[in-house]
N, C-alpha and C positions, 0 to 999 in steps of 0.2 A: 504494500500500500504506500503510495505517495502520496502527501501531502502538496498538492501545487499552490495552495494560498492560504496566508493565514492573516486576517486583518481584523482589525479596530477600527473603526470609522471615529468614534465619540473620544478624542484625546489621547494621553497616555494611560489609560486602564491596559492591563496585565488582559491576554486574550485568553478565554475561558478553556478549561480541562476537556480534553477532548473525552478521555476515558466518564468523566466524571456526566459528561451530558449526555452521553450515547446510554448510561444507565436511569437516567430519567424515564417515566411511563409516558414517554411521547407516541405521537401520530409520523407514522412518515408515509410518503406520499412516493409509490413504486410508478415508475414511467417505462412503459413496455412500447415496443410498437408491432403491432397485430399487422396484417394486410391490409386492412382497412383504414389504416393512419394510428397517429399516437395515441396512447391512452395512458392514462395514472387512476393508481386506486388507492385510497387508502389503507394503512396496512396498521400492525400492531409487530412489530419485532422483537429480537435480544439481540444484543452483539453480545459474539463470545470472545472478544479479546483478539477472534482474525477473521472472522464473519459474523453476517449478519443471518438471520435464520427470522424464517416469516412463515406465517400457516396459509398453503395456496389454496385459492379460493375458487372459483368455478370457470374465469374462463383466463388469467393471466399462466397460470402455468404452464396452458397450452401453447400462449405466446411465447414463453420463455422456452419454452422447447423446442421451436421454430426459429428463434433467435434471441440468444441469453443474454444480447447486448442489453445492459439498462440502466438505471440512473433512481435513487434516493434522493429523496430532498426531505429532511427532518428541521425543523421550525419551534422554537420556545420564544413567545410570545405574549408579553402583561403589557395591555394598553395602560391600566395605571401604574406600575412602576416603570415602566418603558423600556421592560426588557424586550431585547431582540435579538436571535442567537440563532445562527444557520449552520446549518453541516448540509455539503451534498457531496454525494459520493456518485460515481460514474462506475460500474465493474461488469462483469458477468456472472449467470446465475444456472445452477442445474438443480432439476426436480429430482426428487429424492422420494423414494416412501415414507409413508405417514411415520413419524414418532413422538410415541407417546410423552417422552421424557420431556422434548423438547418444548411440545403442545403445553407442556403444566407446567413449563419454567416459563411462557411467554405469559398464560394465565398469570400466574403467580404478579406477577409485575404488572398487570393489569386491573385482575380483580381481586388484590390482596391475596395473603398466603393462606386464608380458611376455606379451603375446599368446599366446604357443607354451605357458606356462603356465597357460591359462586353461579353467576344466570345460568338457569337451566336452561334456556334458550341454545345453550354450548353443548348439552350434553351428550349429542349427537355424535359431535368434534371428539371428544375426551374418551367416548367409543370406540373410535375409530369409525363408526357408521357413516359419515359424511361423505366420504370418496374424497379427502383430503389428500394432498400430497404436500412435501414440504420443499419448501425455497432456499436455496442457499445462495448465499451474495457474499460473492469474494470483491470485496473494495481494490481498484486497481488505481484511482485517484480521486483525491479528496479535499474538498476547500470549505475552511473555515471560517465565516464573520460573524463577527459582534456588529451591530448593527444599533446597537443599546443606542436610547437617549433620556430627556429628561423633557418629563408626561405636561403639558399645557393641560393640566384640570382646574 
């Protein structure tokens, strides 16, 4: 993984922890391109310290198998404190069969670590019943901004 950019727009502030944001229970936004032009979906990830792991969903894996070129974009975002904090990463990605391991470390960071509390709405997923497969995103270059400023409330 390369880094090609790492900036601070907002002065001399220290630019944020890479490791330290990628384990945040953010949203990132998966950019695939199908035959039919670009598409992004929203995702729910981990990074494990050298990929990214995502639970595929119904029709992006089939893209990614077609062509594994794709691109991340992850976003932490307070209109009232004025945080603003991007990572995108550009890599490629291969479908993998479903695991379970992975599926309840993505939960876990999502819907907390109490199973018994967790939407059933999933239960499907955690079966394995869904026809799930998993994503794997090897980061091949990655830019970092702080975008941060100070909120006009």
């Amino acid at each position: 993984m390369r880094i090609v950019e790492q900036s601070v727009s907002a002065g001399d502030k220290p630019l944020f922890d890479l490791a330290e944001f990628l384990s945040r229970p953010l949203y990132a936004h998966l950019a695939t391109h199908p035959e039919d032009g670009p598409r992004e979906s929203p995702v729910w990830f981990h990074w494990d310290g050298s990929v990214f792991w995502i639970i595929g969903g119904t029709s992006f894996p089939q893209n990614l198998k077609r062509d594994p070129r794709c691109a991340l974009g992850i976003v932490d975002w307070d209109r009232l404190t004025g945080l603003s904090q991007h990572v995108g990463v550009r890599g490629r990605a291969e479908v993998l069969p479903f695991d379970l391991a992975i599926v309840k470390t993505i939960f876990r960071r999502y819907f907390g670590p109490n199973e018994s509390q967790w939407d059933h709405r999933f239960d499907d997923v955690l079966r394995g019943d869904a026809g799930v497969e998993m994503v794997r995103i090897t980061p091949e270059t990655v830019v970092m901004r702080d975008q941060s400023y100070q909120p006009a409330l």
